[in-house]
Structure formats: C-alpha cells, structure tokens
N, CA, C and O atoms as CSV, one atom per row, in Angstrom:
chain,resi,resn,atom,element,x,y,z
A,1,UNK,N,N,16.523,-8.765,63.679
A,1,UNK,CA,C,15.292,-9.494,63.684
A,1,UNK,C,C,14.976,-9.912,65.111
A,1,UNK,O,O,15.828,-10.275,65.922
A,2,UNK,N,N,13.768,-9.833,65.322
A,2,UNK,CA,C,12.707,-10.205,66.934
A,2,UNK,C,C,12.698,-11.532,66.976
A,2,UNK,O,O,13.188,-12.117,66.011
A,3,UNK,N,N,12.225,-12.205,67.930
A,3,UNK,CA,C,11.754,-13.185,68.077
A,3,UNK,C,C,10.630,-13.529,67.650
A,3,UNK,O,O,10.296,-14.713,67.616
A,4,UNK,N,N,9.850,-12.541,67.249
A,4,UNK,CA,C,8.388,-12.405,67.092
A,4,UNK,C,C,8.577,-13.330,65.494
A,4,UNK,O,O,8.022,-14.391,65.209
A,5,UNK,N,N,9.668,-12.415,64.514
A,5,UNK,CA,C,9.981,-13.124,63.415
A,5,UNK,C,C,9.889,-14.124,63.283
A,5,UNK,O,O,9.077,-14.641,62.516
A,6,UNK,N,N,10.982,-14.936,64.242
A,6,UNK,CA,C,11.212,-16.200,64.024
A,6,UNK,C,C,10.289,-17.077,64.515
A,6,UNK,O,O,10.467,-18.278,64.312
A,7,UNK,N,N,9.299,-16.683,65.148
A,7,UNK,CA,C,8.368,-17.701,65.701
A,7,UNK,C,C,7.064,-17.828,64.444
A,7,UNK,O,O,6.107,-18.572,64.231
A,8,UNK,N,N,7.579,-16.842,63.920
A,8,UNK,CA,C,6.349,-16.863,62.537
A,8,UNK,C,C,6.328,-17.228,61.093
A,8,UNK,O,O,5.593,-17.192,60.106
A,9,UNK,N,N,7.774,-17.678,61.564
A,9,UNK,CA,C,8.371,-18.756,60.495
A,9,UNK,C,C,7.750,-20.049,60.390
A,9,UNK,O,O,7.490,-20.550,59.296
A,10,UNK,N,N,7.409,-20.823,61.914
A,10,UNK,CA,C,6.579,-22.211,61.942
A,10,UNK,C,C,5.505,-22.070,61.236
A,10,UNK,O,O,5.396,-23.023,60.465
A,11,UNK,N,N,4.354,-21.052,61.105
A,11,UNK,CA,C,3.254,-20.777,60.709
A,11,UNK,C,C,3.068,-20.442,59.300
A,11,UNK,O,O,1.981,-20.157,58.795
A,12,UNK,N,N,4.219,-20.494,58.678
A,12,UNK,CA,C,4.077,-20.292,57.022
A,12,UNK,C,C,4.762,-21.901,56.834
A,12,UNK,O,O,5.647,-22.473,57.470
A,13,UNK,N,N,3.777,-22.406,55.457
A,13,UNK,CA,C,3.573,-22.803,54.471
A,13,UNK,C,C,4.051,-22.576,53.398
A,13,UNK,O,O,3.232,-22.468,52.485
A,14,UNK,N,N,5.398,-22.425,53.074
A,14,UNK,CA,C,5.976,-22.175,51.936
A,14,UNK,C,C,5.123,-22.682,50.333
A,14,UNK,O,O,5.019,-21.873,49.411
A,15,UNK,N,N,4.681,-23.840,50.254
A,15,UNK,CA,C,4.394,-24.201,49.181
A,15,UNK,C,C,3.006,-24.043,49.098
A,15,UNK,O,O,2.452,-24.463,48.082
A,16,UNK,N,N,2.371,-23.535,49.942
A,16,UNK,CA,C,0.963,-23.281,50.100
A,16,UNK,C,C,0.945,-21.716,49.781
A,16,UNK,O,O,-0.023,-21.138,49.285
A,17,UNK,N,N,2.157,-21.113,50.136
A,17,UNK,CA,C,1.992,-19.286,49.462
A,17,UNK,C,C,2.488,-19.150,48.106
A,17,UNK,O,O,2.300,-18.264,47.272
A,18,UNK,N,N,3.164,-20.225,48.070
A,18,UNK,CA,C,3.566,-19.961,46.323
A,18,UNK,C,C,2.768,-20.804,45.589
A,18,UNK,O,O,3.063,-20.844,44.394
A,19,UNK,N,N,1.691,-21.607,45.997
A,19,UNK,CA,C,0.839,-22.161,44.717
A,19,UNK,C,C,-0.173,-21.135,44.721
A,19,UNK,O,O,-0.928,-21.175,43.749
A,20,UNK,N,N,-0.423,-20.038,45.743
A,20,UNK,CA,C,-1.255,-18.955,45.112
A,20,UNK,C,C,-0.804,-17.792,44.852
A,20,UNK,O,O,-1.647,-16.895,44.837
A,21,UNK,N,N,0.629,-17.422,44.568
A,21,UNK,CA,C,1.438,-16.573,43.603
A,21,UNK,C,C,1.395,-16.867,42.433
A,21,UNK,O,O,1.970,-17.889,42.057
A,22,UNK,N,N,0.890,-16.273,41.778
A,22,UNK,CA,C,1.102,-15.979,39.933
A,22,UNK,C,C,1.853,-15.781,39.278
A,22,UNK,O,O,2.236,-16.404,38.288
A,23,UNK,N,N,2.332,-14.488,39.919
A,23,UNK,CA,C,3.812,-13.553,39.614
A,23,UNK,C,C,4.777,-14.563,39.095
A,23,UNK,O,O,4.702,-15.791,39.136
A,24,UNK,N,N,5.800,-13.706,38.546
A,24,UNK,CA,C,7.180,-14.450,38.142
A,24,UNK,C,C,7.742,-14.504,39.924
A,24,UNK,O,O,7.420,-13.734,40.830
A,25,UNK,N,N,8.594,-15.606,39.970
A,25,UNK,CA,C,9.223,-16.038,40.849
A,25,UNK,C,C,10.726,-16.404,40.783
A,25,UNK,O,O,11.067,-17.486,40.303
A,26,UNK,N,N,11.396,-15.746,41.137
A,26,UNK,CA,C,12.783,-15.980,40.984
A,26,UNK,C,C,13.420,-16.983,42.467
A,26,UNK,O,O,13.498,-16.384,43.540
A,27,UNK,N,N,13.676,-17.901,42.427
A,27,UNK,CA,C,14.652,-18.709,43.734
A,27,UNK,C,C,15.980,-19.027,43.400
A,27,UNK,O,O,16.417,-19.601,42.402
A,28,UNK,N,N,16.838,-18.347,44.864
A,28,UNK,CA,C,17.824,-18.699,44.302
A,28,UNK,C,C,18.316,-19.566,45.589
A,28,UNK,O,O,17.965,-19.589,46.769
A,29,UNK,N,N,19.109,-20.140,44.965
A,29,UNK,CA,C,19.673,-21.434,46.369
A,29,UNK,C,C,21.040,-21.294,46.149
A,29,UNK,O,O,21.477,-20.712,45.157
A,30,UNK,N,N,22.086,-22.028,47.425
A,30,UNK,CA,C,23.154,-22.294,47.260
A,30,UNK,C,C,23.257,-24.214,47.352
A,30,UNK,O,O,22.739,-25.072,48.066
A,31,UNK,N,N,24.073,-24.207,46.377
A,31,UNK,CA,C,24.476,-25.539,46.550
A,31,UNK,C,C,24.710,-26.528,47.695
A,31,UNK,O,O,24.178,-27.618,47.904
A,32,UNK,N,N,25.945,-25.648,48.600
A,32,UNK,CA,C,26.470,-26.426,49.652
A,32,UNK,C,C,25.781,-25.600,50.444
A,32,UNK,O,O,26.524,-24.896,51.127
A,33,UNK,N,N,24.368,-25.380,50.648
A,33,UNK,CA,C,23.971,-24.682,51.356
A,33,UNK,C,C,23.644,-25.983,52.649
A,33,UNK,O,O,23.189,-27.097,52.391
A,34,UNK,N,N,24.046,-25.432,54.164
A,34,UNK,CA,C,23.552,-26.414,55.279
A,34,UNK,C,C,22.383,-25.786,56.189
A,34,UNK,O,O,22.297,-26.053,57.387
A,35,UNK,N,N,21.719,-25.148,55.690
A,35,UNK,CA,C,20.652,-24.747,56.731
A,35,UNK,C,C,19.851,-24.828,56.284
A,35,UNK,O,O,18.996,-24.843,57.171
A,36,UNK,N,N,19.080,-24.965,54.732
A,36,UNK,CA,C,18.158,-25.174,53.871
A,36,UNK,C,C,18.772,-25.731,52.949
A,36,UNK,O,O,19.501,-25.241,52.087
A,37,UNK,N,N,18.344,-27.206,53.212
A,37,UNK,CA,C,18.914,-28.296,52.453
A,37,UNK,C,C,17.677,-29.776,51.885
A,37,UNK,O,O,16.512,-29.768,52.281
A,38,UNK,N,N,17.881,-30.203,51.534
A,38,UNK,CA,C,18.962,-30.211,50.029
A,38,UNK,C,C,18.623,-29.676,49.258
A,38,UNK,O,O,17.501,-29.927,48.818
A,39,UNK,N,N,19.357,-28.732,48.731
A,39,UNK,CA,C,19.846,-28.258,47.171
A,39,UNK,C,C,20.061,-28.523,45.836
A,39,UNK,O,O,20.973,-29.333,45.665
A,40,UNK,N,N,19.701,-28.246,45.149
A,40,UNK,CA,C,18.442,-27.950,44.857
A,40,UNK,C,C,17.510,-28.330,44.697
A,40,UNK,O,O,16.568,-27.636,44.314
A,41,UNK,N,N,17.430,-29.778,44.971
A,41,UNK,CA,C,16.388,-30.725,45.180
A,41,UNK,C,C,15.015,-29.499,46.112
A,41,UNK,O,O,14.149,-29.251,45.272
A,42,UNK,N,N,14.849,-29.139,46.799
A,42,UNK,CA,C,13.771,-28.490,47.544
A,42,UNK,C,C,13.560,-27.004,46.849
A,42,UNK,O,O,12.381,-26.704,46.662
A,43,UNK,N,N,14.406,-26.183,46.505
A,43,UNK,CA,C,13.921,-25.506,45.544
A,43,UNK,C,C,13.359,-26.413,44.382
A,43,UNK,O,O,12.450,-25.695,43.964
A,44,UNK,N,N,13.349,-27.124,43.897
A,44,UNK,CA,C,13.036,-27.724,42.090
A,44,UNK,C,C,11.267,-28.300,43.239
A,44,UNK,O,O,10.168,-28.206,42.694
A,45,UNK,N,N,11.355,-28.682,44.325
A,45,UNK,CA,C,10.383,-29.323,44.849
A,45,UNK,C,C,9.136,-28.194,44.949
A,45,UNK,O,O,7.998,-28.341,44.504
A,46,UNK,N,N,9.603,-27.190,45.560
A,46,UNK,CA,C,8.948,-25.820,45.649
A,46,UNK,C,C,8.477,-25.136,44.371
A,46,UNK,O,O,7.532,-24.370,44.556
A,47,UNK,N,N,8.794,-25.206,43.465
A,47,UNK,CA,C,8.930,-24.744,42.210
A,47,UNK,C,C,7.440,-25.574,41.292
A,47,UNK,O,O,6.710,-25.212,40.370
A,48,UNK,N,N,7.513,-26.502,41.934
A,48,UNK,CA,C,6.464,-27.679,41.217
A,48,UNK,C,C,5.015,-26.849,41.615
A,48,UNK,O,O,4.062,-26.730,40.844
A,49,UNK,N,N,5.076,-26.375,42.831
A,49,UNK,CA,C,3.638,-25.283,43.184
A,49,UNK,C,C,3.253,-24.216,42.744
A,49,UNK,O,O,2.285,-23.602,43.192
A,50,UNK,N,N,4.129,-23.772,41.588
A,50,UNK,CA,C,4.220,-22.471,41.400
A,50,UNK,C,C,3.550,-22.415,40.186
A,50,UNK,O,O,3.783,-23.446,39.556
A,51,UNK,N,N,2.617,-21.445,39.420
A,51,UNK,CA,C,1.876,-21.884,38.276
A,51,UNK,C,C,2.327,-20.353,37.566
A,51,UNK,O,O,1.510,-19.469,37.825
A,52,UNK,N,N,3.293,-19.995,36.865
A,52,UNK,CA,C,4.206,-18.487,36.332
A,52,UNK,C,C,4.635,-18.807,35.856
A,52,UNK,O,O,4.444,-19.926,35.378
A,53,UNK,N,N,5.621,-18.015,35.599
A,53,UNK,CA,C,6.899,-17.434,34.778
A,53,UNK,C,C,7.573,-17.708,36.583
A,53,UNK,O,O,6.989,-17.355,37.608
A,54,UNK,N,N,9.119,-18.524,36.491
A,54,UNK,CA,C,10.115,-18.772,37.073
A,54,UNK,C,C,11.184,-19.345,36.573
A,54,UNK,O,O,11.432,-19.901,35.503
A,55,UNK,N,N,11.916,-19.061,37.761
A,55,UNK,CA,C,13.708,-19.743,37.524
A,55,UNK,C,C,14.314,-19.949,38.541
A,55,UNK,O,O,14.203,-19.324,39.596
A,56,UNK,N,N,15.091,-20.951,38.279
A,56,UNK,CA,C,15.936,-21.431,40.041
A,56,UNK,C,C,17.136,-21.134,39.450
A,56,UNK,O,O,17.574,-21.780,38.498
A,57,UNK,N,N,17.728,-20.153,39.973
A,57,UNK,CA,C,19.399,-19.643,40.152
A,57,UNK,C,C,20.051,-20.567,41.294
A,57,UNK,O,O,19.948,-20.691,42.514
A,58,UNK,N,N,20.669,-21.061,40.401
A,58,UNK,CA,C,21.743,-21.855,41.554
A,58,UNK,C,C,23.193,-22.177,41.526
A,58,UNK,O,O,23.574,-22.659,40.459
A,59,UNK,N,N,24.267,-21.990,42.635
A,59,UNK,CA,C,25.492,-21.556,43.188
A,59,UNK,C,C,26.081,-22.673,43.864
A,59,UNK,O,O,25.531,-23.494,44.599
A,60,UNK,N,N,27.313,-22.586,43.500
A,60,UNK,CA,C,28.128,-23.891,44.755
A,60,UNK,C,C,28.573,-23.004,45.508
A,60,UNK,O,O,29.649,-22.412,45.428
A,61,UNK,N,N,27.435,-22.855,46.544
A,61,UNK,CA,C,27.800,-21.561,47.858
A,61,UNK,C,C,27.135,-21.935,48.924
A,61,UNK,O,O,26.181,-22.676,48.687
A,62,UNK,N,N,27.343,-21.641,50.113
A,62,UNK,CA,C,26.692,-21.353,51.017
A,62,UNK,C,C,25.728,-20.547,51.481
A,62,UNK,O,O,25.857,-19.391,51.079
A,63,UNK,N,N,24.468,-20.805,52.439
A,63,UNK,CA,C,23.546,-20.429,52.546
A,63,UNK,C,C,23.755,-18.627,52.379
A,63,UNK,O,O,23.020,-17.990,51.625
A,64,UNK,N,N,24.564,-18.140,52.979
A,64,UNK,CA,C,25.309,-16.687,52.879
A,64,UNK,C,C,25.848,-16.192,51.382
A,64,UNK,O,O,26.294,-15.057,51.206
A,65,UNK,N,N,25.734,-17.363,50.143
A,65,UNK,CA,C,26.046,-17.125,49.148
A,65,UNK,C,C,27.723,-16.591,49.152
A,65,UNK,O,O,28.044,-15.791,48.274
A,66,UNK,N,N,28.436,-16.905,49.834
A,66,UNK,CA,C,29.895,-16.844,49.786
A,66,UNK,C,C,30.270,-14.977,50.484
A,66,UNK,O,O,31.338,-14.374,50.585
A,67,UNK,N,N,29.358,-14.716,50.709
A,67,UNK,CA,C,29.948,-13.038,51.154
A,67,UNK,C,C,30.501,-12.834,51.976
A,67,UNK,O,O,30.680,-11.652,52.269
A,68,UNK,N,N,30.956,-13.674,52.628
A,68,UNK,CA,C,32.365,-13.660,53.772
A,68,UNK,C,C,33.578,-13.526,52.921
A,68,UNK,O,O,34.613,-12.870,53.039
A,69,UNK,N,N,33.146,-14.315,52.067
A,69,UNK,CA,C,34.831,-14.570,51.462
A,69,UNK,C,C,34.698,-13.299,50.217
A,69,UNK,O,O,35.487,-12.354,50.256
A,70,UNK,N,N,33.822,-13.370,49.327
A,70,UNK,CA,C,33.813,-12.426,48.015
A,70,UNK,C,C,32.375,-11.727,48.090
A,70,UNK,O,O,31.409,-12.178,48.707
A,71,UNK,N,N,32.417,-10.374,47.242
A,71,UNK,CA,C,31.052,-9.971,46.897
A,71,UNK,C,C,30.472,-11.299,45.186
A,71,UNK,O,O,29.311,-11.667,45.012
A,72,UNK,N,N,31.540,-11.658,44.360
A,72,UNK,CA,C,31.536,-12.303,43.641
A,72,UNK,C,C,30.001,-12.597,43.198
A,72,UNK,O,O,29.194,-12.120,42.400
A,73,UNK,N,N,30.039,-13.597,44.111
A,73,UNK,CA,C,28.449,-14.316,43.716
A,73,UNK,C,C,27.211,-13.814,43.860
A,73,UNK,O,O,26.188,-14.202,43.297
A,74,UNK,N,N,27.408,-12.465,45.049
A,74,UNK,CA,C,26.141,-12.097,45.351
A,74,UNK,C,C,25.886,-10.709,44.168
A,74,UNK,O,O,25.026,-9.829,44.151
A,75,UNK,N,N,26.867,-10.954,43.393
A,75,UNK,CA,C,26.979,-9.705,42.526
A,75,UNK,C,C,25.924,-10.573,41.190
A,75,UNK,O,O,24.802,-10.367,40.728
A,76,UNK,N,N,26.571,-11.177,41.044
A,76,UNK,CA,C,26.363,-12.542,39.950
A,76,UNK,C,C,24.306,-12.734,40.361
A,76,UNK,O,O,23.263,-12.612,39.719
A,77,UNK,N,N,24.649,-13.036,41.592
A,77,UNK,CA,C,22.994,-13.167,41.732
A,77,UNK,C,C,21.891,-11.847,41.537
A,77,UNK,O,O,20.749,-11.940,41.087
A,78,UNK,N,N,22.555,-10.643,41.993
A,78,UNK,CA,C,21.943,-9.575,41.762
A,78,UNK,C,C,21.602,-9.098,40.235
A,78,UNK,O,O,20.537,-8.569,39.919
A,79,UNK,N,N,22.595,-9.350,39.412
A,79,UNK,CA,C,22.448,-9.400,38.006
A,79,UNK,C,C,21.604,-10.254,37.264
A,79,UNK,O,O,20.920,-9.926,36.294
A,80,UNK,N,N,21.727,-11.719,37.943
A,80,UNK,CA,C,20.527,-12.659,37.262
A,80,UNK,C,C,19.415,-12.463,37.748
A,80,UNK,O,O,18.580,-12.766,36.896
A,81,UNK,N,N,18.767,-11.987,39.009
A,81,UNK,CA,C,17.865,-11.244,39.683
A,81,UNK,C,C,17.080,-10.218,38.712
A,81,UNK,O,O,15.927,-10.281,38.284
A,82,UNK,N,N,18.498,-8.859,38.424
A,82,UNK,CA,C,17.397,-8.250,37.604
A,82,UNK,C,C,16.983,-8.614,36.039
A,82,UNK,O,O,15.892,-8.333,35.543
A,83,UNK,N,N,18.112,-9.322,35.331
A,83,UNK,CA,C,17.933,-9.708,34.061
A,83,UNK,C,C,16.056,-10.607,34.480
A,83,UNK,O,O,14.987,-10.220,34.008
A,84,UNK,N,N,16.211,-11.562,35.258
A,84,UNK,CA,C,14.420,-12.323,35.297
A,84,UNK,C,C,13.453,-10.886,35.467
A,84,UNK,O,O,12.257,-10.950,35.182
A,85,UNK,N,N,13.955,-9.831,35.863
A,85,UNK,CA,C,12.735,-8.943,36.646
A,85,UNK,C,C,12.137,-8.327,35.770
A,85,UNK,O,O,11.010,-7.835,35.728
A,86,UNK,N,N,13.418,-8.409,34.673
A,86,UNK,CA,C,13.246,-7.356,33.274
A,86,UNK,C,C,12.467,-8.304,32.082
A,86,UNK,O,O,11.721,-7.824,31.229
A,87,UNK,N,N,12.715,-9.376,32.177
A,87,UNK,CA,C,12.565,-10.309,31.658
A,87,UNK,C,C,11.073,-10.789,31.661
A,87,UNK,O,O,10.526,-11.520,30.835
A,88,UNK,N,N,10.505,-10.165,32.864
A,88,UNK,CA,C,9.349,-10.598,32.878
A,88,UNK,C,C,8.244,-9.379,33.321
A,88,UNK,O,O,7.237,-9.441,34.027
A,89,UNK,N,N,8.837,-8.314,32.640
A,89,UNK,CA,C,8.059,-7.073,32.967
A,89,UNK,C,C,8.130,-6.141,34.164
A,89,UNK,O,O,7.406,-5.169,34.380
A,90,UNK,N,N,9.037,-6.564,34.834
A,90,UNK,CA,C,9.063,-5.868,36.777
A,90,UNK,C,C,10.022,-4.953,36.419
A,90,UNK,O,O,10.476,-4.174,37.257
C-alpha cells in the first residue's frame, strides 16, 4: 500500500458510507483488538447506520485476527463470512 492510500483514509466517513449501503453487511472485529478500538462497542456503534440485513462477527483476537500465531480464527471467520453471503443471497 502507497501513501496515497493512507492519506485517503482521513477523507472517508465510515458511518456516512454505510448509512447509504443497503446491502447485507458483514463486520467483523477483534476483541483485544488495539488499533481500532473499542471493541465491539464501535462496530455495534457503526452498525446503528446501517439500514440491511447484517452481523457483527466477533473474536478475542487481535486486530490481525491471531494469524501470527494460528490460521484458526481467520479460518473460522472465512466460514462465517460465507455462511452470511449465502445467507443473504451473494
């Protein structure tokens, strides 16, 4: 990733692009996550904008979802991922 990326991160509005998403919305968070925090308090906060079909998947993991240490969880998330996708027609 550029710099260009990350500077275009300030300029989004997270809860301003998902109150005009429809779509199903899947979020998933980690618990002990420290870089997007608190957990799940700000997902459940984000979630309040959203007018769909959603679900907050959530992990006692780190922002990396534990894949240093195991594939474990990110396996776990990929599965609850597609079960919502199927779940909601995708």
């Amino acid at each position: 990733m550029k710099g260009r990326f990350f500077e275009s991160l300030y300029a989004v509005q997270p809860a301003g692009e998902i109150s005009r998403y429809r779509g199903p919305l899947f979020l998933a968070v980690g618990t002990r996550d420290s870089i997007v925090f608190p957990q799940p308090a700000l997902a459940k906060s984000l979630l309040s904008y959203h007018d769909g079909p959603e679900e907050l998947w959530t992990e006692s993991v780190d922002h990396g979802f534990g894949v240093e240490r195991s594939a474990e969880t990110v396996n776990k998330l990929i599965s609850a991922t597609v079960a919502f996708l199927k779940s909601n027609g995708q």
